[in-house]
N, CA, C and O of each residue as an XYZ file, in Angstrom:
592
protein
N      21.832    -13.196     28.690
C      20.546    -13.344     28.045
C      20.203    -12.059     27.281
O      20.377    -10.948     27.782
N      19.833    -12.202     26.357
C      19.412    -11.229     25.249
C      18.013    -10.469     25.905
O      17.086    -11.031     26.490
N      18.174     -8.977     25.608
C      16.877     -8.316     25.912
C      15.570     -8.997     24.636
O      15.709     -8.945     23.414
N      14.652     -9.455     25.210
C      13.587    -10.149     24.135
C      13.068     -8.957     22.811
O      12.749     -9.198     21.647
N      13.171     -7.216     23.787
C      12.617     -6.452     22.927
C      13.289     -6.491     21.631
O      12.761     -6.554     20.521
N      14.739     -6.436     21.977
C      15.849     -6.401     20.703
C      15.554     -7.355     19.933
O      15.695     -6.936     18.784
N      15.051     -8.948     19.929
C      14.938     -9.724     19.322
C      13.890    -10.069     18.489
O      13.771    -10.736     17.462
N      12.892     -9.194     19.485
C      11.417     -9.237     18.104
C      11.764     -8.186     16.682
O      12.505     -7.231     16.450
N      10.963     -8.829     16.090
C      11.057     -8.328     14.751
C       9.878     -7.374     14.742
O       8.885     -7.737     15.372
N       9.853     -6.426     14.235
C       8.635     -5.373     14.155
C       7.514     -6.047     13.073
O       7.519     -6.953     12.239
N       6.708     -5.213     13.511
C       5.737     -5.959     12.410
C       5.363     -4.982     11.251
O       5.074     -3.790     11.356
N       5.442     -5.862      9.957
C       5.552     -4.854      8.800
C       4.221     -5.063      8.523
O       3.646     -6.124      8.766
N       3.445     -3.605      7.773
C       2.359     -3.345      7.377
C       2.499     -2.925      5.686
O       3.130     -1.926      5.337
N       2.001     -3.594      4.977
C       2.273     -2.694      3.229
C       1.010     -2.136      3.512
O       0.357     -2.581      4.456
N       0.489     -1.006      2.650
C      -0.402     -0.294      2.091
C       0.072      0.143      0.212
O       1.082      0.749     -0.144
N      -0.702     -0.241     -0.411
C      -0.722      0.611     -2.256
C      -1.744      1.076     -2.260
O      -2.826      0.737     -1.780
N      -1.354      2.036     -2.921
C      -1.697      3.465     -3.652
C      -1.210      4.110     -5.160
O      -0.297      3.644     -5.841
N      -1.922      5.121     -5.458
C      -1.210      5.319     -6.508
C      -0.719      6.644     -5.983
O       0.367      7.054     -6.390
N      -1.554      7.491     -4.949
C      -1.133      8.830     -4.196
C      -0.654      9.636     -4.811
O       0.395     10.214     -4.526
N      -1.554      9.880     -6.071
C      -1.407     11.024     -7.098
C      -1.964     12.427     -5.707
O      -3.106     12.424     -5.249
N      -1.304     13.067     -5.440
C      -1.372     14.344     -4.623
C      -1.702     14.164     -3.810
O      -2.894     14.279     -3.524
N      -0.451     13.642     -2.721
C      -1.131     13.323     -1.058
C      -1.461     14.015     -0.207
O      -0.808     14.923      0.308
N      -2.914     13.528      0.131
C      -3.931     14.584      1.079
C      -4.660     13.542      2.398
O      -4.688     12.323      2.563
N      -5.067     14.420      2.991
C      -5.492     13.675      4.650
C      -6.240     12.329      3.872
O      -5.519     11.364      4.122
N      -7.279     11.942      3.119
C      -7.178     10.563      2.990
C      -6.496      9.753      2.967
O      -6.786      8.594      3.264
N      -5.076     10.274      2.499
C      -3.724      9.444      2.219
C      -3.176      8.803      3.903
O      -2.966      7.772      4.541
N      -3.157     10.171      3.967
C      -2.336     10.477      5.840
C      -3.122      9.858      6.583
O      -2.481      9.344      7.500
N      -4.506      9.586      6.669
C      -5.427      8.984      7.248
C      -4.980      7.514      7.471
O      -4.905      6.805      8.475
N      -4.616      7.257      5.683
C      -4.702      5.346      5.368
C      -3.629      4.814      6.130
O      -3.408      3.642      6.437
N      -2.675      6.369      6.522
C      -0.789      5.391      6.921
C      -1.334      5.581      8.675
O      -0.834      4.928      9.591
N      -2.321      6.497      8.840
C      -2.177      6.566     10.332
C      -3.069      5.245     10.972
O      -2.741      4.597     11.966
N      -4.289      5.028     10.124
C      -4.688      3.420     10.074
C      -3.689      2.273     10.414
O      -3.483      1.594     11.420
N      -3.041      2.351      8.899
C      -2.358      1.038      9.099
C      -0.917      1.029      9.957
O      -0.129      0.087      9.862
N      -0.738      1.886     10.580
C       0.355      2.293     11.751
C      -0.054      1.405     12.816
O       0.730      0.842     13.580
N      -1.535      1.282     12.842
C      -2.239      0.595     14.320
C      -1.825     -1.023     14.224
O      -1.984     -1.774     15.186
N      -1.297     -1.448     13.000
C      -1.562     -2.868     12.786
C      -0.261     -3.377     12.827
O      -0.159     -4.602     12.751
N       1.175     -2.433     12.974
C       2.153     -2.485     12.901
C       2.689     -1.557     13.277
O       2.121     -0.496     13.534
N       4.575     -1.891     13.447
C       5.383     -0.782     13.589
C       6.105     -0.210     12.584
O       6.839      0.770     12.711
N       5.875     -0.881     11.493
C       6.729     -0.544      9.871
C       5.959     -0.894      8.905
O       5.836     -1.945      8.277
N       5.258      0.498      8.842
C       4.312      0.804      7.051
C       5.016      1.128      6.182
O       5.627      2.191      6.065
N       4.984     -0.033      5.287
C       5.500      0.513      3.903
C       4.263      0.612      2.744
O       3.340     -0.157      2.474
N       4.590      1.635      2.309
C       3.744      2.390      1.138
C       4.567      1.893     -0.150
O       5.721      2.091     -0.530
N       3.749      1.344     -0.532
C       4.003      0.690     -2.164
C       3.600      2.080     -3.396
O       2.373      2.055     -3.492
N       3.930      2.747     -3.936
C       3.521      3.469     -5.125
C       3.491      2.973     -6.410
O       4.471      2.425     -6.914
N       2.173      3.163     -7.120
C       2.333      3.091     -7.928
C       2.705      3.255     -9.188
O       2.005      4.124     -9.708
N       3.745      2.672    -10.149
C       4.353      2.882    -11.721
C       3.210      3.890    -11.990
O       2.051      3.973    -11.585
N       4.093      4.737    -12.955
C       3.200      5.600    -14.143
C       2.076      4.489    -14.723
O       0.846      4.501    -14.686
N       3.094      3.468    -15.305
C       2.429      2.331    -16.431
C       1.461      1.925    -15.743
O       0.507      1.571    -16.435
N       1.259      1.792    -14.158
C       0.194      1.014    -13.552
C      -1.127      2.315    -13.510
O      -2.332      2.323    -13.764
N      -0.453      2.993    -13.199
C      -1.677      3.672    -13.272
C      -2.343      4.124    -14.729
O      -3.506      4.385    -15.034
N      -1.569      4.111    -15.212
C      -2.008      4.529    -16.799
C      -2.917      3.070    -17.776
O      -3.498      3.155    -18.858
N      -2.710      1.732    -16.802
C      -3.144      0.493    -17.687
C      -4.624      0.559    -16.525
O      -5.734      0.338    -17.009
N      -4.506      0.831    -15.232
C      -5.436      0.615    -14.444
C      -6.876      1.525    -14.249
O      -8.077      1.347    -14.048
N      -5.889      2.622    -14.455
C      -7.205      4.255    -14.751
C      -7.057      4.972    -16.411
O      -7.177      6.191    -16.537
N      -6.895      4.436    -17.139
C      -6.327      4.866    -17.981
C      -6.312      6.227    -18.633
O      -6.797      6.533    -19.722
N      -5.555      7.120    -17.619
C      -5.062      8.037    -17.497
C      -3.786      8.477    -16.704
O      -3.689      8.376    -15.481
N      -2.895      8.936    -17.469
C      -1.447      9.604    -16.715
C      -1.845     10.158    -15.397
O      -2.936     10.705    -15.235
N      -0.927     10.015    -14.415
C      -1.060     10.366    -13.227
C      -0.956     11.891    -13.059
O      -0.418     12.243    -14.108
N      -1.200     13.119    -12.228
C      -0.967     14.213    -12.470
C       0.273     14.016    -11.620
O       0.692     15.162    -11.783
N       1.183     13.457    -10.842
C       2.228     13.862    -10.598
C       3.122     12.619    -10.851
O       2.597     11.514    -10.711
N       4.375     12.700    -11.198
C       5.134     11.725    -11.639
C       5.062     10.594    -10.800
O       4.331     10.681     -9.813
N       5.871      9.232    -11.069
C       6.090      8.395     -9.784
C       6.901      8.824     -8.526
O       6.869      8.643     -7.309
N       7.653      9.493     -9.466
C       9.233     10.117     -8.420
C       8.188     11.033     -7.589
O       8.043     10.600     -6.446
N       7.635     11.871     -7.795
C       7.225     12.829     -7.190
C       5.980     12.101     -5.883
O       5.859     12.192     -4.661
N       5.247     11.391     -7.000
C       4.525     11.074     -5.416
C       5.162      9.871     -4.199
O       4.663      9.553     -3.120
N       6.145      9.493     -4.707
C       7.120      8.206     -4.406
C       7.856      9.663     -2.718
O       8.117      9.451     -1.533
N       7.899     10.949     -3.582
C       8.717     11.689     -3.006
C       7.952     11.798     -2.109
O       8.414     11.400     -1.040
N       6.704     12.271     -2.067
C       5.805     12.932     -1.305
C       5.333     12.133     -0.433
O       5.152     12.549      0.711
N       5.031     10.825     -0.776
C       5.069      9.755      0.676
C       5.976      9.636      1.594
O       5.712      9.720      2.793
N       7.365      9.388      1.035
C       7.989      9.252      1.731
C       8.516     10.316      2.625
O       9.360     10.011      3.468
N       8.003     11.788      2.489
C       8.667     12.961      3.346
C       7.591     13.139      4.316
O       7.865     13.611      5.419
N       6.168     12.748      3.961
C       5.188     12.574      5.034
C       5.408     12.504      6.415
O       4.802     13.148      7.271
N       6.520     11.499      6.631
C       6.278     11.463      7.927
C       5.965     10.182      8.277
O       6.780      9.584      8.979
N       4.948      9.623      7.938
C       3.816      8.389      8.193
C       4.396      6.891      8.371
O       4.254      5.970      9.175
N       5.548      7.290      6.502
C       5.205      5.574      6.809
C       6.963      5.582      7.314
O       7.704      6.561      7.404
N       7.240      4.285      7.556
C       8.964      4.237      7.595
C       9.180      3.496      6.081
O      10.285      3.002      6.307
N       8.948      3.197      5.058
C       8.856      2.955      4.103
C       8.473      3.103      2.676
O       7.394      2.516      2.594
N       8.743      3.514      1.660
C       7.871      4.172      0.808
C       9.003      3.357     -0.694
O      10.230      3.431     -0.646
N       8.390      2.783     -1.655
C       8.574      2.088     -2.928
C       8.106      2.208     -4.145
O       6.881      2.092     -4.117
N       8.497      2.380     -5.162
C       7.516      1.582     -6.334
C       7.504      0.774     -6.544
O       8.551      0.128     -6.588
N       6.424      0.285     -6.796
C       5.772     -0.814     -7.203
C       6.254     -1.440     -8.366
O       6.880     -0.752     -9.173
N       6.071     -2.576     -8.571
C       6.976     -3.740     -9.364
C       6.367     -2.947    -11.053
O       5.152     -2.881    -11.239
N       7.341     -2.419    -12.128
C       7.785     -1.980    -13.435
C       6.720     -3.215    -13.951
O       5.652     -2.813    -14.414
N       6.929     -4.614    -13.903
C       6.802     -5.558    -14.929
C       5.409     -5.905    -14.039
O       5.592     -6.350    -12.906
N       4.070     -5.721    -14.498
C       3.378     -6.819    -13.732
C       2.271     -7.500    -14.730
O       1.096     -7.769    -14.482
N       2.851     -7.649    -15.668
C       2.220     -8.413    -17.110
C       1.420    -10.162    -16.526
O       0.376    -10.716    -16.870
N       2.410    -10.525    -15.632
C       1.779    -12.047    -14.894
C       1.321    -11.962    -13.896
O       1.405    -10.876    -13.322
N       0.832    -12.756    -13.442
C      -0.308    -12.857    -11.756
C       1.071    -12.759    -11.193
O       1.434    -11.646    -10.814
N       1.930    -13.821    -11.079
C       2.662    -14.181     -9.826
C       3.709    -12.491    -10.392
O       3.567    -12.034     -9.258
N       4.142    -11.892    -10.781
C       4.927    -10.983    -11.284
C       4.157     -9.705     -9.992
O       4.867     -9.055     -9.226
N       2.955     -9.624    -10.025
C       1.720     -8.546     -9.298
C       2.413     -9.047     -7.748
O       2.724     -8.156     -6.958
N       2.640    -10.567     -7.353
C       2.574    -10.810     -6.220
C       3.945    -10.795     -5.867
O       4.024    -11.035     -4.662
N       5.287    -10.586     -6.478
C       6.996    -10.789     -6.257
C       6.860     -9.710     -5.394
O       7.795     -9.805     -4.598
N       6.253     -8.828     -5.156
C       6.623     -7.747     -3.431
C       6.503     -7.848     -2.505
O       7.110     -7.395     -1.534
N       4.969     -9.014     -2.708
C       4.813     -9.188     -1.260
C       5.882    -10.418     -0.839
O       6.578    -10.292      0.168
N       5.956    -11.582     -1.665
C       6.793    -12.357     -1.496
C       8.207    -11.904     -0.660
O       8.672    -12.617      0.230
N       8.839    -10.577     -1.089
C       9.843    -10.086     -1.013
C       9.811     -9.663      0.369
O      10.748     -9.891      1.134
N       8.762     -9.054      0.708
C       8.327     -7.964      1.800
C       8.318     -9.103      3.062
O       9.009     -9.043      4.079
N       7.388    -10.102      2.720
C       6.671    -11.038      3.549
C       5.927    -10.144      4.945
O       6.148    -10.371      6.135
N       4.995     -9.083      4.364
C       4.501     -8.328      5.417
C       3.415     -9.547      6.334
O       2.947    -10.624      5.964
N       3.321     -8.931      7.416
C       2.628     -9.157      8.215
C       0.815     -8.972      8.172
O       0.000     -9.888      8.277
N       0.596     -7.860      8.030
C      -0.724     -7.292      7.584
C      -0.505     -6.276      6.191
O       0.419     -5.482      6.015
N      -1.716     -6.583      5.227
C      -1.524     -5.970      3.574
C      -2.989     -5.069      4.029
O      -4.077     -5.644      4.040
N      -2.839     -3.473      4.426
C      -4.022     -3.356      4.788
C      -4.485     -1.881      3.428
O      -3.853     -0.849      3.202
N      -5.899     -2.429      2.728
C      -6.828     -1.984      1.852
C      -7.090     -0.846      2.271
O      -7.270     -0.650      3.473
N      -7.162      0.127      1.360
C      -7.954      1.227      1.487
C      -9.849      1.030      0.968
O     -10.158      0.515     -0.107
N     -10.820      1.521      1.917
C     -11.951      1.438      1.842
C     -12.065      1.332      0.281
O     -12.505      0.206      0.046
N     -11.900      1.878     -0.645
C     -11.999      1.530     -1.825
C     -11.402      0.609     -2.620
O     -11.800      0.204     -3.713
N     -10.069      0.182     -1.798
C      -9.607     -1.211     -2.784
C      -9.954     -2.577     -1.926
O      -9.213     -3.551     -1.795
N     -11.281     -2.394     -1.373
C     -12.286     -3.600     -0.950
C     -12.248     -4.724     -1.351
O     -11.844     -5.722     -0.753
N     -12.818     -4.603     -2.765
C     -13.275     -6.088     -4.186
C     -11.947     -6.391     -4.120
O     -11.977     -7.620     -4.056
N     -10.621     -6.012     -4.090
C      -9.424     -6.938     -4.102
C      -9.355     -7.970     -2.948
O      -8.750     -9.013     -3.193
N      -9.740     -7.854     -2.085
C      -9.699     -8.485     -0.495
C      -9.774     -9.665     -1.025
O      -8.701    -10.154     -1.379
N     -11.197    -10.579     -1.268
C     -10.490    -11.676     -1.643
C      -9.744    -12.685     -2.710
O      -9.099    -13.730     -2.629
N     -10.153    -11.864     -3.679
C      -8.594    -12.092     -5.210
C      -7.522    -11.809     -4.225
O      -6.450    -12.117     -4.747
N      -7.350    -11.349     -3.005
C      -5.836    -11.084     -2.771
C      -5.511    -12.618     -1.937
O      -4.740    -13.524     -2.257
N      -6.163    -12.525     -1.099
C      -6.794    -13.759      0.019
C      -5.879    -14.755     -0.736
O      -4.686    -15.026     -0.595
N      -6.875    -15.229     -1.621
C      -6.989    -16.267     -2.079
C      -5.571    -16.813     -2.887
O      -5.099    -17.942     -3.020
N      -5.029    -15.163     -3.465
C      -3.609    -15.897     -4.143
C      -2.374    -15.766     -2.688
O      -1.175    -16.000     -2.836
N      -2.842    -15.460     -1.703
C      -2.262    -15.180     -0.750
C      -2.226    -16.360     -0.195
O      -1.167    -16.500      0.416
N      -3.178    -17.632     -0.109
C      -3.004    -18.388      0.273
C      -2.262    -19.426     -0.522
O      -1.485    -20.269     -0.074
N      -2.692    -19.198     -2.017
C      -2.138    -20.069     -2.942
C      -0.701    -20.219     -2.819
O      -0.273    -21.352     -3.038
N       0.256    -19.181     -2.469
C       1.551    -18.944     -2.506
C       1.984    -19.497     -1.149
O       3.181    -19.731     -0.978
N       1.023    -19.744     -0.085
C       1.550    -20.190      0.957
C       1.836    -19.003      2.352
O       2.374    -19.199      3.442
N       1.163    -17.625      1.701
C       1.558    -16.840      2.739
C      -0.219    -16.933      3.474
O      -0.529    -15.781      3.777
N      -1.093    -17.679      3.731
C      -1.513    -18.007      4.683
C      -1.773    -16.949      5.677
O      -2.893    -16.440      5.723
N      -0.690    -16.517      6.602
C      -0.479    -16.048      7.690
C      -0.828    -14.431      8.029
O      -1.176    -13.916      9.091
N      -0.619    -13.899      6.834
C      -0.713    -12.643      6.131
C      -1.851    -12.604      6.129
O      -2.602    -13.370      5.526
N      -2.360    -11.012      7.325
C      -3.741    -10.577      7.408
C      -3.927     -9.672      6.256
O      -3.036     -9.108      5.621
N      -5.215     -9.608      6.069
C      -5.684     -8.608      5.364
C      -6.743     -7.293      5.812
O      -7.942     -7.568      5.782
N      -6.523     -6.498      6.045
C      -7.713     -5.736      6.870
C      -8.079     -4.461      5.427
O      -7.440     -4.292      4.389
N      -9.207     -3.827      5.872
C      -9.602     -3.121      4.894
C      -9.938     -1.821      6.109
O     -10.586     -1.916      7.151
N      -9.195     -0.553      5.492
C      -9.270      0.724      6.444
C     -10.736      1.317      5.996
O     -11.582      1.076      5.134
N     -10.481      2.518      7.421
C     -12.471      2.815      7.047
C     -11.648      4.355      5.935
O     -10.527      4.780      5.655
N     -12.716      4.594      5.726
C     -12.380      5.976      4.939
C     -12.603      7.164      5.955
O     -13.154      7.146      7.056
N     -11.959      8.296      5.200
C     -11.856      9.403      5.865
C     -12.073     10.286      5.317
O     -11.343     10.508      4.351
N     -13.123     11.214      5.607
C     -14.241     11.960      4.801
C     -14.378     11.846      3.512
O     -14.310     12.865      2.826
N     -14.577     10.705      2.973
C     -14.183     10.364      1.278
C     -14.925     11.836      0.243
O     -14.431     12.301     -0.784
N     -16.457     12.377      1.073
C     -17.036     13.192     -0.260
C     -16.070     14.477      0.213
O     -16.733     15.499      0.393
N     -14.970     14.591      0.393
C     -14.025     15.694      0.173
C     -12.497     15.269     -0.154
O     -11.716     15.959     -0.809
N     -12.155     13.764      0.531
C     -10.571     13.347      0.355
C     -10.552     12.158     -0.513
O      -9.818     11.226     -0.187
N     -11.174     12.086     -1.440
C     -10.862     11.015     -2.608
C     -10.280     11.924     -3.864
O     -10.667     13.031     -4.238
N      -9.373     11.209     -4.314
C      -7.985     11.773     -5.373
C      -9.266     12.094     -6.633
O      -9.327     13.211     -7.146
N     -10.153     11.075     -6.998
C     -10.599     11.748     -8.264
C     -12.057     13.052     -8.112
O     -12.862     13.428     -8.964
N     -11.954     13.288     -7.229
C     -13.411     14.916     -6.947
C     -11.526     15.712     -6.336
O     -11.370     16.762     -6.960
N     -10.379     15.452     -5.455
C      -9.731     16.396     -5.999
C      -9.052     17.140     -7.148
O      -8.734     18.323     -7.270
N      -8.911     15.949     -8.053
C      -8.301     16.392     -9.097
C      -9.216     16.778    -10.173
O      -8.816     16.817    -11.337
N     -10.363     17.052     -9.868
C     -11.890     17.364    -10.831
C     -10.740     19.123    -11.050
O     -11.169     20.061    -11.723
């Protein structure tokens, strides 16, 4: 008989970001969504995404903050984010891919919760929680008053 532990599957957690210069808000969001799972993966975001979404260049490359997540420590996972996301379903081919368990929000990417929900159900992933993390001292660890 098989040990049962060996046979469960861990439970995967995504978190996105764009984690232009990762600081304890960042470290905060992976130590959050650590609670909801045993395998956080950190999605990063494209230059292009951040540049169509804030429209402004990121101050550190993708590679670089792609780098800087992933040496953290935090997550067991660290990616960029899908190059092409010109279509709805194109935005959603990661999670599809991923099929995480819990997709958990940073206090500020709230208003996505249920636009996410909702195409979350459309696709059939249903099952897939969504939680939204609290923040962590935001009037000192939010990316745009650091990069002022």
């Amino acid at each position: 008989m098989q040990n049962p532990s060996t046979t469960l599957r861990a439970r995967k957690v995504l978190v996105f970001g764009t984690f232009d210069g990762l600081h304890e808000g960042h470290k905060e969001l992976f130590r959050q969504a650590s609670k909801f799972g045993e395998h956080v993966i950190a999605v990063v975001a494209r230059d292009s995404t951040v540049m169509k979404n804030k429209a402004r260049q990121p101050k550190f490359s993708e590679q670089e903050r792609l780098d800087a997540v992933r040496n953290s420590g935090l997550v067991q996972e660290a990616l960029l984010g899908e190059e092409n996301h010109n279509t709805k379903e194109s935005k959603f081919e990661l999670i599809a891919q991923i099929k995480p368990d819990v997709i958990c929000l940073g206090y500020d990417q709230a208003q996505f919760a249920e636009k996410l929900g909702s195409e979350l159900n459309r696709m059939g992933f249903e099952n897939i929680k969504i939680e939204i993390l609290k923040p962590f001292k935001p009037e000192i660890y939010k990316s745009s008053i650091l990069n002022k």
